[in-house]
LOMI-699569 format. One record per residue (C-alpha): residue number from 1; residue in three letters; x, y, z. Coordinates in pm, whole numbers, plus 50000, padded with zeros to 5 digits. Example, Ala and Ser with C-alpha at 12.3 -4.5 7.8 and 13.67 -1.06 7.14 Angstrom:
<recs>
<rec 1,"ala",<51230,49550,50780>>
<rec 2,"ser",<51367,49894,50714>>
</recs>
This chain:
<recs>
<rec 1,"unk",<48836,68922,65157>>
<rec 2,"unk",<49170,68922,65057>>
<rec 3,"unk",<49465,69085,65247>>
<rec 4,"unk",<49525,69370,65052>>
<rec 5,"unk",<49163,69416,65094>>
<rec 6,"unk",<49197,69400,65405>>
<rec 7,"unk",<49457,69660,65477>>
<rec 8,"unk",<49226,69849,65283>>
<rec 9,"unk",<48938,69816,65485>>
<rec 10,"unk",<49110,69954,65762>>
<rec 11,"unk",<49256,70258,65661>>
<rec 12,"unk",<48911,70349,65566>>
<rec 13,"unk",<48784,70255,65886>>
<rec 14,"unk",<49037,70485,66061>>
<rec 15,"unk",<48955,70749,65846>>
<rec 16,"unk",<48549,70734,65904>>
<rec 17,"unk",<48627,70634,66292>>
<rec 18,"unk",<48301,70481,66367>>
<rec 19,"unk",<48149,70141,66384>>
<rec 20,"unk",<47835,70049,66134>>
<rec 21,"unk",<47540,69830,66069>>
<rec 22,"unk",<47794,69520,65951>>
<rec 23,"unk",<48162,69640,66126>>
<rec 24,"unk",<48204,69583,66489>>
<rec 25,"unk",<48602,69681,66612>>
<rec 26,"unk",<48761,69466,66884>>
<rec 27,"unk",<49088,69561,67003>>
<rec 28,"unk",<49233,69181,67091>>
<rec 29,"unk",<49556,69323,67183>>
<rec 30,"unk",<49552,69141,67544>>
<rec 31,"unk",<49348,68889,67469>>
<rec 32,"unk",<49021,68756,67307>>
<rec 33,"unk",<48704,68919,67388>>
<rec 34,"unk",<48495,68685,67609>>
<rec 35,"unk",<48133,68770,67487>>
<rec 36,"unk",<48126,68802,67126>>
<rec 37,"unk",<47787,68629,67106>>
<rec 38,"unk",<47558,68929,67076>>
<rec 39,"unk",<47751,69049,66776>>
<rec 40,"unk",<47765,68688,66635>>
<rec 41,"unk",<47386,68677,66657>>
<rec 42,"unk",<47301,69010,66523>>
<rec 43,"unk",<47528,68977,66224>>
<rec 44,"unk",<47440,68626,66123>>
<rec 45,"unk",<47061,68760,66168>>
<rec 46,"unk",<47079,69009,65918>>
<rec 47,"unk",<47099,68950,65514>>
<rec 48,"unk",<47412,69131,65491>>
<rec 49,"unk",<47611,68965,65747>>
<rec 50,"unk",<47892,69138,65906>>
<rec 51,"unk",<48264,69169,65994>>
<rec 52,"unk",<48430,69163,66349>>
<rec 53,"unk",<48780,69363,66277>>
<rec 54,"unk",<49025,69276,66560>>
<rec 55,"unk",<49354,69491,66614>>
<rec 56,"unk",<49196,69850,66629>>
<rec 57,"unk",<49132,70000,66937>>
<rec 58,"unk",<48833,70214,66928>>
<rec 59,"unk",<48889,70391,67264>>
<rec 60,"unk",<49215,70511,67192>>
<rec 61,"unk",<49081,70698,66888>>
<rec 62,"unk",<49068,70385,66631>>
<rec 63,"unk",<49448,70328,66685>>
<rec 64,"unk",<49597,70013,66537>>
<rec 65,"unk",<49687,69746,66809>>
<rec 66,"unk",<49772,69441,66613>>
<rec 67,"unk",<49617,69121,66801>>
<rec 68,"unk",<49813,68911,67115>>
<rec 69,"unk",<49853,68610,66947>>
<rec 70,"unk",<49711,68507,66603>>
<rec 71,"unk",<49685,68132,66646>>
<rec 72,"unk",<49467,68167,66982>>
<rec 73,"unk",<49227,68469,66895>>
<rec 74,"unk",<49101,68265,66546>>
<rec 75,"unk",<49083,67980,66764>>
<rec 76,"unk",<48882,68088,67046>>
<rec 77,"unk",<48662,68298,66795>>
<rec 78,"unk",<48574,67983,66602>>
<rec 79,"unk",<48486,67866,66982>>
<rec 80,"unk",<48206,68102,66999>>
<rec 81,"unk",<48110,68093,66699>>
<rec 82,"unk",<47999,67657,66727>>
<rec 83,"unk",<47815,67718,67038>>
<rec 84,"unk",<47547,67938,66842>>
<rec 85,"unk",<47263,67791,66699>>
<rec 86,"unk",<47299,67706,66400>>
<rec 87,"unk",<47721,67702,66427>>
<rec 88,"unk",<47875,68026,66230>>
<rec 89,"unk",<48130,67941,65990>>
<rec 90,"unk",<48354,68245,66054>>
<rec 91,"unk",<48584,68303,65746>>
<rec 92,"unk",<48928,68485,65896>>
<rec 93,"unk",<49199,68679,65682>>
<rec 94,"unk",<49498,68875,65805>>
<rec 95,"unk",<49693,69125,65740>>
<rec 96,"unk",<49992,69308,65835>>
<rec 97,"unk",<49988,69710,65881>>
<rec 98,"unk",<50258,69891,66056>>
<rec 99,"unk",<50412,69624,66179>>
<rec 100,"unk",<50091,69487,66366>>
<rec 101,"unk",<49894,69231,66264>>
<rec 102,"unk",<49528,69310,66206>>
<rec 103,"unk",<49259,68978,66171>>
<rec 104,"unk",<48927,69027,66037>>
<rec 105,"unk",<48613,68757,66094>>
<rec 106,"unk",<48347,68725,65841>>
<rec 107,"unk",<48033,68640,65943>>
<rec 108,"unk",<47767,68539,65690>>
<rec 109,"unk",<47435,68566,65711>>
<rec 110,"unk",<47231,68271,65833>>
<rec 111,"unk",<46919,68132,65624>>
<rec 112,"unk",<46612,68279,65675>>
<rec 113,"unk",<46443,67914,65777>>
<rec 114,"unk",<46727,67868,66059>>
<rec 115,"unk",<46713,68198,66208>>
<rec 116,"unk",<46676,68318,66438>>
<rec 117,"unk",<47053,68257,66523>>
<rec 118,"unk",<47145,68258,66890>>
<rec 119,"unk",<47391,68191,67165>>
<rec 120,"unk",<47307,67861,67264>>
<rec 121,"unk",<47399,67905,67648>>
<rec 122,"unk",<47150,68189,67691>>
<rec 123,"unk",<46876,68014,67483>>
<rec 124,"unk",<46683,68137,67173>>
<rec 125,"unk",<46463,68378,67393>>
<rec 126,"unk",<46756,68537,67562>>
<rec 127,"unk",<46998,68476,67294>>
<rec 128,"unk",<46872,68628,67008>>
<rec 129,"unk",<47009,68906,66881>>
<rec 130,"unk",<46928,69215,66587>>
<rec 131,"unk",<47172,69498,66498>>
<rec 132,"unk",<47054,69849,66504>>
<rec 133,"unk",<47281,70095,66375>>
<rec 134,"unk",<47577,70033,66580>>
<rec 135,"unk",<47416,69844,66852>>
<rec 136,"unk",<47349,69491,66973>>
<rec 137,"unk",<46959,69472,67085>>
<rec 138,"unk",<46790,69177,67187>>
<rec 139,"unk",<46528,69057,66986>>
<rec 140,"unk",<46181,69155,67093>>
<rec 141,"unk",<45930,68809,67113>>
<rec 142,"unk",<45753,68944,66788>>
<rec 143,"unk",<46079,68914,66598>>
<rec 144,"unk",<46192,68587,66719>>
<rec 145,"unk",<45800,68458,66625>>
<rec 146,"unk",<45790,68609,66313>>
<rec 147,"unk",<46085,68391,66252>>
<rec 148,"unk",<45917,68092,66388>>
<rec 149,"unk",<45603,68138,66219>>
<rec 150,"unk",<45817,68150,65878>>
<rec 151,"unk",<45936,67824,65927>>
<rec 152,"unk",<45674,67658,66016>>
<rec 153,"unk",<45467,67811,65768>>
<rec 154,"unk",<45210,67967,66065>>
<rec 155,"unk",<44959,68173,65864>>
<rec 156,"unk",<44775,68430,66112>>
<rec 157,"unk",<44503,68489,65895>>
<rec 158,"unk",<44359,68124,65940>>
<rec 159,"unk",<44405,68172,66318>>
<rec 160,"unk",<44055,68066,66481>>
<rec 161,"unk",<44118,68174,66830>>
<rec 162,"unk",<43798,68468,66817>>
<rec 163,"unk",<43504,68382,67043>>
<rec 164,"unk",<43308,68428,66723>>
<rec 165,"unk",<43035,68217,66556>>
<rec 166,"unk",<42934,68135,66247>>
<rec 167,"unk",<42614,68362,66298>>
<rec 168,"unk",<42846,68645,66318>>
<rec 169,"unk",<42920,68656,65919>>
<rec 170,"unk",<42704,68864,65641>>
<rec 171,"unk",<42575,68513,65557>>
<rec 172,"unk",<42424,68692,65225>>
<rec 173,"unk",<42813,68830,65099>>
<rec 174,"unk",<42939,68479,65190>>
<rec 175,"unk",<42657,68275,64979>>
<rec 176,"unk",<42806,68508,64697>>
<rec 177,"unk",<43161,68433,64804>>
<rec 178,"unk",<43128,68062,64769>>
<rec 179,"unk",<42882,68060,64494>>
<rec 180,"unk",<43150,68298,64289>>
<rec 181,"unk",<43469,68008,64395>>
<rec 182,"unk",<43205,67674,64256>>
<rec 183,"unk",<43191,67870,63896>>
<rec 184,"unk",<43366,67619,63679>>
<rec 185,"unk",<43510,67431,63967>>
<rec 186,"unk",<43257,67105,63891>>
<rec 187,"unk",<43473,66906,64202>>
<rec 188,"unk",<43425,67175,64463>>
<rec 189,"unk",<43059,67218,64446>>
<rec 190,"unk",<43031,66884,64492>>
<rec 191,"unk",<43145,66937,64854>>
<rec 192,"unk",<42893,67010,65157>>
<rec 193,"unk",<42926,67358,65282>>
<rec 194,"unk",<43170,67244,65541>>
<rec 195,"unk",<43393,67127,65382>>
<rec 196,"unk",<43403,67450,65182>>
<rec 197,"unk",<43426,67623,65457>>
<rec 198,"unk",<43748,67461,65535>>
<rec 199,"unk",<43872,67415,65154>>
<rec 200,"unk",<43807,67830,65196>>
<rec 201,"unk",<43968,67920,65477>>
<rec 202,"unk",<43643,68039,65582>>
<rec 203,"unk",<43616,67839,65922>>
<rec 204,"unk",<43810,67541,66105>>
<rec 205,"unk",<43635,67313,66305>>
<rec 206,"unk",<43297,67528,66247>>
<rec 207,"unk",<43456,67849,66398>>
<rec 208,"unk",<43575,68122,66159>>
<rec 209,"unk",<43891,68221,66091>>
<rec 210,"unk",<44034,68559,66133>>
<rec 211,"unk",<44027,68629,65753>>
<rec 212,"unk",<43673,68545,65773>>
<rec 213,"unk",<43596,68792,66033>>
<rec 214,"unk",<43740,69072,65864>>
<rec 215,"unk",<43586,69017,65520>>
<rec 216,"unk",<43244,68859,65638>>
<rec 217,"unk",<43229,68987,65998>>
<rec 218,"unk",<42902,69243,66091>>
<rec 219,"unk",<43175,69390,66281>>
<rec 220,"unk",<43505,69283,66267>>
<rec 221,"unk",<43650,69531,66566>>
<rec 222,"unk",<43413,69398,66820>>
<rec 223,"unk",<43654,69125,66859>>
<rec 224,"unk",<43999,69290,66676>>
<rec 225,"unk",<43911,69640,66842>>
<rec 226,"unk",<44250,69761,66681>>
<rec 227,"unk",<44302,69579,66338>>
<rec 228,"unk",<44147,69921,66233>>
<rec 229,"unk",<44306,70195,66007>>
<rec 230,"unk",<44372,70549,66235>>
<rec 231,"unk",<44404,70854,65959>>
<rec 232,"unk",<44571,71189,66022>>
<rec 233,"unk",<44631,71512,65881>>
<rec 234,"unk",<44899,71717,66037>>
<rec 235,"unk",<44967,72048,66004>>
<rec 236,"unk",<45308,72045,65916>>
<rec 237,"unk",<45606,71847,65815>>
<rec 238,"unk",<45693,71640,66170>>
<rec 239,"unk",<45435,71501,66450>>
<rec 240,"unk",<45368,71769,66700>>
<rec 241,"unk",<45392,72042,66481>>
<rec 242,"unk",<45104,72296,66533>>
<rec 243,"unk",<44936,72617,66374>>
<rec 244,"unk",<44938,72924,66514>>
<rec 245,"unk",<44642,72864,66692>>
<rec 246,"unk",<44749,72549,66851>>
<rec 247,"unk",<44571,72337,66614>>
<rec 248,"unk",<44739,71999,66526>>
<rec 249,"unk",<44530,71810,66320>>
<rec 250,"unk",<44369,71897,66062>>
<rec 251,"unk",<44145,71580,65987>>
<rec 252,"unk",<44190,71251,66242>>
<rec 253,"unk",<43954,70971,66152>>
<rec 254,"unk",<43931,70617,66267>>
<rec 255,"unk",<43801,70376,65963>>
<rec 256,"unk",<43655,70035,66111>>
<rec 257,"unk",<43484,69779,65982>>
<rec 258,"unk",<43542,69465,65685>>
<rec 259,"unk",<43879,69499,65468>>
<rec 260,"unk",<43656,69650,65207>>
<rec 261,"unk",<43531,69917,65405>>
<rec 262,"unk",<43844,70035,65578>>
<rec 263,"unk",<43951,70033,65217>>
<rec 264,"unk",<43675,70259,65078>>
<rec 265,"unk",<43725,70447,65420>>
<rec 266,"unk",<44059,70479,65304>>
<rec 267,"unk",<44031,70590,64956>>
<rec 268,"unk",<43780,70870,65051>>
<rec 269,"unk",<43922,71002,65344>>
<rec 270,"unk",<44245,71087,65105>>
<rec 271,"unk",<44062,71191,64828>>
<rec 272,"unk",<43891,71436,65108>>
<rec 273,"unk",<44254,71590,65199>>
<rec 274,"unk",<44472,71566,64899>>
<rec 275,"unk",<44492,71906,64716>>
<rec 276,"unk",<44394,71903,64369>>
<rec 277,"unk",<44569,72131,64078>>
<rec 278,"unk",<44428,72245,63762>>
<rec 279,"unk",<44629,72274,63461>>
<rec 280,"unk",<44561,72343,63147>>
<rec 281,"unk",<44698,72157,62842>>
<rec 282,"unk",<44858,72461,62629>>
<rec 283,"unk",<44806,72289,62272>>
<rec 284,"unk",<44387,72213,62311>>
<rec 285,"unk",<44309,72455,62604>>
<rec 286,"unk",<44179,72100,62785>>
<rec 287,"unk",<44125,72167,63164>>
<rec 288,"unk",<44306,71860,63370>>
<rec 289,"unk",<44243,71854,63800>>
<rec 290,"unk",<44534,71618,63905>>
<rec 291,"unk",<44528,71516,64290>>
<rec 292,"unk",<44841,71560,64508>>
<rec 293,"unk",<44950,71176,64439>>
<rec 294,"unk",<44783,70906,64222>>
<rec 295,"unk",<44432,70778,64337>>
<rec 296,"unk",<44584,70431,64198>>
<rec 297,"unk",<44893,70429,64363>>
<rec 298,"unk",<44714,70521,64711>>
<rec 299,"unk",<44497,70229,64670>>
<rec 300,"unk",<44763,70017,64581>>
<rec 301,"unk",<44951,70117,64896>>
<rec 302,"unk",<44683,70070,65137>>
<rec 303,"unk",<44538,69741,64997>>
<rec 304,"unk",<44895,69594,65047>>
<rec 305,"unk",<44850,69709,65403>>
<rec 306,"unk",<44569,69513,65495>>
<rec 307,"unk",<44639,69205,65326>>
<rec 308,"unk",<45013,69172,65394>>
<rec 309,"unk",<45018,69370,65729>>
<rec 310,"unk",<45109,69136,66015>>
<rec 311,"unk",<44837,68993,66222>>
<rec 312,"unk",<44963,68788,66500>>
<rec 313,"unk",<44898,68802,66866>>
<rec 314,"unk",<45233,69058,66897>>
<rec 315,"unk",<45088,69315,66632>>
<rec 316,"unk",<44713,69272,66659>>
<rec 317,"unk",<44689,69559,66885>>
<rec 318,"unk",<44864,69818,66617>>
<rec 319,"unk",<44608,69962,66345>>
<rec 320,"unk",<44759,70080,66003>>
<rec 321,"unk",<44832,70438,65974>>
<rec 322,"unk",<44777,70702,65750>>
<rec 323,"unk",<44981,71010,65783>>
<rec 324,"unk",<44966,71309,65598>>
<rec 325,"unk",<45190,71610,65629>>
<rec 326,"unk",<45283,71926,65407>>
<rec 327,"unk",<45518,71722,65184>>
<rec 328,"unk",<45481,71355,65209>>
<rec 329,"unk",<45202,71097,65300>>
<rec 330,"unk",<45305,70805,65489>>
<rec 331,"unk",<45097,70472,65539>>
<rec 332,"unk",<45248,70224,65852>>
<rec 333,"unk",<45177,69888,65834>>
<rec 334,"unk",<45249,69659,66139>>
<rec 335,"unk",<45540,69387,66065>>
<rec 336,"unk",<45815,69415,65867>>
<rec 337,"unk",<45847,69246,65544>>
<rec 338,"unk",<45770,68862,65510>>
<rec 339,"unk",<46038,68565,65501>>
<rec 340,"unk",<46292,68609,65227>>
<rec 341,"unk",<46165,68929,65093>>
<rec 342,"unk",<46400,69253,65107>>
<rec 343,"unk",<46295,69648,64974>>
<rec 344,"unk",<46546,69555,64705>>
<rec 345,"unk",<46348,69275,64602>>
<rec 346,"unk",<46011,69474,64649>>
<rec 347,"unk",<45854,69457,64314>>
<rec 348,"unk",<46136,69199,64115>>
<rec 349,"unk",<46092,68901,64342>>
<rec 350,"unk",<45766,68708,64398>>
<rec 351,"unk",<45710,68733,64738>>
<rec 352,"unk",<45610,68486,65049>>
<rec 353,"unk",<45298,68529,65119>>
<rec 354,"unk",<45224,68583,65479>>
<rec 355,"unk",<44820,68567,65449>>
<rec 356,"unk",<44745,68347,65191>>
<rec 357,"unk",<44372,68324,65227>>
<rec 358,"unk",<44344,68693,65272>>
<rec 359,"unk",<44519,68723,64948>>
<rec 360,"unk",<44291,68486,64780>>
<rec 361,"unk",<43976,68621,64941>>
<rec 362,"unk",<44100,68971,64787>>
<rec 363,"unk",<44128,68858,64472>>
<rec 364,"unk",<43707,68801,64477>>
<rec 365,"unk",<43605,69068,64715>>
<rec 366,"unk",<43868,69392,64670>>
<rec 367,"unk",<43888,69316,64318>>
<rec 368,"unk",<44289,69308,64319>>
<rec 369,"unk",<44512,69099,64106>>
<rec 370,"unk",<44725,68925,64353>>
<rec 371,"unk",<45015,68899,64088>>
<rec 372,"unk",<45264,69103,64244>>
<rec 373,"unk",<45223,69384,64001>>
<rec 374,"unk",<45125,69657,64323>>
<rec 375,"unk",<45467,69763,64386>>
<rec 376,"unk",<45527,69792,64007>>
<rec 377,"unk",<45186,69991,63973>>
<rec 378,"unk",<45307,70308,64238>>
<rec 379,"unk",<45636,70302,64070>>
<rec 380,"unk",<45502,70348,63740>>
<rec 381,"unk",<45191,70635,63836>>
<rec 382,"unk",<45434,70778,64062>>
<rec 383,"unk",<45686,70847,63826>>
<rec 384,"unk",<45414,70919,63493>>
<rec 385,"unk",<45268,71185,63748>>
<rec 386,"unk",<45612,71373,63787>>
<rec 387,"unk",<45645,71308,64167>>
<rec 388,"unk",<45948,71191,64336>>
<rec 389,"unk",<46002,70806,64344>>
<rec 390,"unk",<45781,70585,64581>>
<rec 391,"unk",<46006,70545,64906>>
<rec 392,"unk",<45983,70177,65097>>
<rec 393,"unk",<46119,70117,65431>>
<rec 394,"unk",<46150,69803,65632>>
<rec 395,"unk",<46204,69910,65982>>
<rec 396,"unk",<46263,69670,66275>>
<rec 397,"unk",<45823,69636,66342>>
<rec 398,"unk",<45629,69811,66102>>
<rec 399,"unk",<45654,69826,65686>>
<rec 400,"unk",<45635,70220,65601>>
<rec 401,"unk",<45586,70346,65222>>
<rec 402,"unk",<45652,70717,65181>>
<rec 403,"unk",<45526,70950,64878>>
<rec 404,"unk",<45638,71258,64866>>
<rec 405,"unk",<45444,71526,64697>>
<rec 406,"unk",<45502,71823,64412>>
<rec 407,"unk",<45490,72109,64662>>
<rec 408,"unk",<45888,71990,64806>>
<rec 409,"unk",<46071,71936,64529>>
<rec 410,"unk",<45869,72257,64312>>
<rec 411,"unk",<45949,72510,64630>>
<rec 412,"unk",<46334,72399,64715>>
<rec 413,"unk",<46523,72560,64399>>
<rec 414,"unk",<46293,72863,64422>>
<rec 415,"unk",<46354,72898,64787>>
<rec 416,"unk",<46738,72733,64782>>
<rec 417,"unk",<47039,73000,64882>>
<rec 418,"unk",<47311,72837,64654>>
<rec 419,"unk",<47416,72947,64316>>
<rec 420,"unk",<47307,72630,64026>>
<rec 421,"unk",<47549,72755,63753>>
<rec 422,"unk",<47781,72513,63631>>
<rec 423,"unk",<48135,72604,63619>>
<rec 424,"unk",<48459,72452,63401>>
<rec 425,"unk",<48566,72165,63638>>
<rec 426,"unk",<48188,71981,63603>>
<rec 427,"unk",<48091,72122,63964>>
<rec 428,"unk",<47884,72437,64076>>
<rec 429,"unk",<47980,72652,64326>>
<rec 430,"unk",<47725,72483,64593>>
<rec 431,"unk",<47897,72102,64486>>
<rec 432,"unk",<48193,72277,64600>>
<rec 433,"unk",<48147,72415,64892>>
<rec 434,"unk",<47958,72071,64998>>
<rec 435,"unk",<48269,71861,64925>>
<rec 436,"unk",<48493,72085,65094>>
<rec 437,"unk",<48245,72026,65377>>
<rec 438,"unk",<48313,71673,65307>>
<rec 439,"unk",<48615,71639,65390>>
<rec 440,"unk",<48509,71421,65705>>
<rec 441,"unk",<48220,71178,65645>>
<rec 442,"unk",<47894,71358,65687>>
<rec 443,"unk",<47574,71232,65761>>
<rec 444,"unk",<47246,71280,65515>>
<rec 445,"unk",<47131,71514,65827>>
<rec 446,"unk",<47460,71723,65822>>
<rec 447,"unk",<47443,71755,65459>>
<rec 448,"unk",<47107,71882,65469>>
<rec 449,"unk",<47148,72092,65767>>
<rec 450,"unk",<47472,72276,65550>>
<rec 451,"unk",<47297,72348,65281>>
<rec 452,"unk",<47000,72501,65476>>
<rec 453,"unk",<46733,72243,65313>>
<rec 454,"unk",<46499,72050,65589>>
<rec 455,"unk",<46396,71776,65338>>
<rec 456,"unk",<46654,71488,65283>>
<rec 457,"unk",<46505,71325,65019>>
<rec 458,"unk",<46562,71638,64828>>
<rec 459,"unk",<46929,71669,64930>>
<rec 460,"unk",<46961,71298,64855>>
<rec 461,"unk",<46822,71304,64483>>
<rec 462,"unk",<46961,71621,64403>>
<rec 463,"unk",<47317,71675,64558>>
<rec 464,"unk",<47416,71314,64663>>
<rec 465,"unk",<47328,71124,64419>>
<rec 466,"unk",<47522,71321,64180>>
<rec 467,"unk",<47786,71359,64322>>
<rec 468,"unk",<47825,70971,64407>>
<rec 469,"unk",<47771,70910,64020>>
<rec 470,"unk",<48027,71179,63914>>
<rec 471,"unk",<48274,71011,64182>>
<rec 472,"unk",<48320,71330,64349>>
<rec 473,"unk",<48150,71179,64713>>
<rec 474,"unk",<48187,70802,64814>>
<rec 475,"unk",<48011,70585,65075>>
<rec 476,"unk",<48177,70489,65388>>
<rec 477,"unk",<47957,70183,65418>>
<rec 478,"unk",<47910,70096,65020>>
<rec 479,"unk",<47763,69750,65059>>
<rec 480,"unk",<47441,69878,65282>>
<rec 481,"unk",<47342,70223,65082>>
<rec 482,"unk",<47055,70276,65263>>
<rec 483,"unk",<47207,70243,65633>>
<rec 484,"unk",<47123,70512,65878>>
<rec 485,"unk",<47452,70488,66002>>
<rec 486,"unk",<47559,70570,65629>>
<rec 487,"unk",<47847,70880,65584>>
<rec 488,"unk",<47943,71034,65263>>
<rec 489,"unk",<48298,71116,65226>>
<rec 490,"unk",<48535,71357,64943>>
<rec 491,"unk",<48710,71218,64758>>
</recs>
């Protein structure tokens, strides 16, 4: 950045007084810190990088403290930053406030194939780092494999490590399996069965693979006792919440069994609990039942779960998860997203594919399109149906996709205490009382907690949002929108 930017930056950071997913504050007044290696490694292990901004003292309530000595703090920084692994090129600019100098370090993002980045004297186990929020965590031993396994293009799904046998597959739905991959392939059929096997991803070294078990297994959980789906229907909006008789399910399934079963499994056990609505089309008097969300979207949702989930040794114990409450339905799916892939990118980019022969094997026996049109496909039924926009988080183990249903966003304005009417200045008497709440950076939470609405979401689409795009509210950390640590300021 430049150093008017910079002397930007930190008047806005002394004005939101907090550190965030990419800022970490170092005072540097008496010296330079001596461990900046866990914030070097988070930082360079995210996409978005991050900045280390010495010269403000966070313990004396964010007051500016200029740096000792210029020269020697960029030096010693850059010493850090070559003993991680890969080096981090820091990029440093400076500026002058107040009278004290203030020094800011870049630190950009390191490729996905060379991370994870780490502190070479404490070793890539030990040295790895991820930020959370605020926070420096080591990396847990699925994160630094899931790295690993990126790079050296490990694909779980061909993993042969079952004490399975051949004899253990529908040998009647694989003679169609094989029989359906030699139509107008004149080469491979002139292959023994072995070696199809192995062309297949079927079996390696006659012993078959994982994404054999689960498509042609008799029963797949006898050796994966958890690569299962678990489905729940609670009773209210948050885990734990009860009826007034205590009860706090009302429908808790397990679905076992191939890919194709846990899918049909799946499929019916929603279809079971989604509520259905008849309308009535006011020009032809037509009768229409529409479900609670889109049968295709659903489908869509969970198929991505069991072919893209993560199946490693780390996750292999975690089932996908189906939860249903009052105004959403959630589906978890162990592992975050694959290699270079972001939620941004979810639906724009073609992806990495973390189980290839799964994919291909889905393609024959789940009937999907393996074109990258899923994410596309909920977007599209979820917004033709009326319902809020498909929500996609990629938290630190699992994937999570959110839909949110009809009854939230019909009850809120019914049941909502503000006044709606617009008034001269382009603001209602409800945008003004939030801004004026403002003032200091809120959180999503706050916000929602002012206004007296419990569903975020809501408050985000229909009070946020606006407001950002009228330039009324602004971001305190604009480059990472979606940032739990995210505040929303008055302008």
């Amino acid at each position: 950045m430049l150093s008017e930017e910079l002397s930007e930056f930190v008047q806005q950071v002394r004005t939101m007084k907090t550190e965030t997913q990419t800022l970490e504050l170092k005072a540097a007044h008496e010296g330079c810190p001596k461990r900046l290696y866990d914030t070097l490694s988070s930082f360079a292990n995210q996409d978005a990088g991050g900045i280390l901004l010495f010269g403000i003292d966070e313990s004396k309530d964010f007051a500016l403290v200029g740096v000792y000595d210029l020269q020697d703090l960029q030096k010693k920084v850059t010493e850090q930053c070559n003993q991680m692994v890969p080096p981090i090129r820091a990029v440093f600019t400076v500026a002058e406030i107040e009278g004290k100098t203030v020094c800011s370090a870049e630190i950009p993002a390191t490729d996905t194939e060379d991370r994870p980045c780490y502190y070479s004297g404490a070793g890539r186990v030990k040295g790895s780092y991820v930020r959370v929020g605020d926070a420096d965590l080591p990396m847990t031993d699925y994160e630094i494999y899931s790295y690993e396994a990126y790079r050296r293009h490990v694909h779980d799904d061909e993993r042969t490590d079952a004490p399975a046998s051949m004899a253990m597959l529908d040998q009647e739905k694989l003679r169609t399996y094989v029989e359906r991959r030699k139509e107008k392939r004149p080469g491979f059929s002139k292959l023994s069965q072995e070696q199809m096997y192995e062309m297949l991803a079927i079996s390696h070294g006659g012993v078959p693979t994982l994404a054999a078990i689960l498509n042609f297994g008799l029963y797949p959980q006898g050796y994966f006792p958890q690569l299962a789906i678990t489905a729940v229907v609670l009773m209210g909006k948050e885990i734990g919440d009860a009826a007034n008789d205590g009860l706090r399910f009302q429908d808790n399934t397990r679905l076992e069994g191939t890919l194709s079963d846990m899918l049909a499994g799946a499929m019916a056990f929603c279809v079971r609990n989604m509520k259905v609505r008849t309308m009535i089309d006011p020009q032809t008097g037509e009768r229409k039942d529409r479900s609670e969300y889109p049968i295709e979207a659903l489908r869509e949702i969970v198929l991505n779960a069991l072919i893209h989930r993560d199946y490693s040794h780390f996750t292999e114990g975690t089932p996908i998860q189906i939860d249903f409450f009052s105004d959403r339905m959630e589906v978890h799916s162990p592992g975050g997203l694959y290699g270079h892939m972001t939620v941004e990118d979810l639906g724009k980019a073609r992806p990495d594919l973390r189980n290839p022969a799964l994919a291909t094997m889905s393609e024959f026996l789940l009937e999907t399109e393996n074109r990258y049109s899923g994410i596309p496909t909920i977007r599209r039924v979820m917004k033709e149906a009326g319902l809020p926009a498909p929500v996609f988080e990629n938290r630190r183990n699992e994937f999570v996709v959110t839909l949110y249903n009809e009854q939230e966003r019909d009850a809120e304005p019914l049941n909502h205490p503000w006044e709606h009417k617009e008034r001269k200045n382009g603001t209602n008497r409800t945008e003004e009382a939030l801004l004026a709440y403002c003032n200091v950076p809120r959180s999503r939470k706050e916000i929602a907690d002012f206004l007296g609405i419990r569903t975020i979401y809501y408050v985000t689409t229909h009070f946020i949002r606006p407001l950002l795009a009228k330039g009324n509210l602004r971001m305190t950390i604009p480059e990472r929108p979606g940032s739990g640590k995210q505040r929303f300021v008055a302008k």
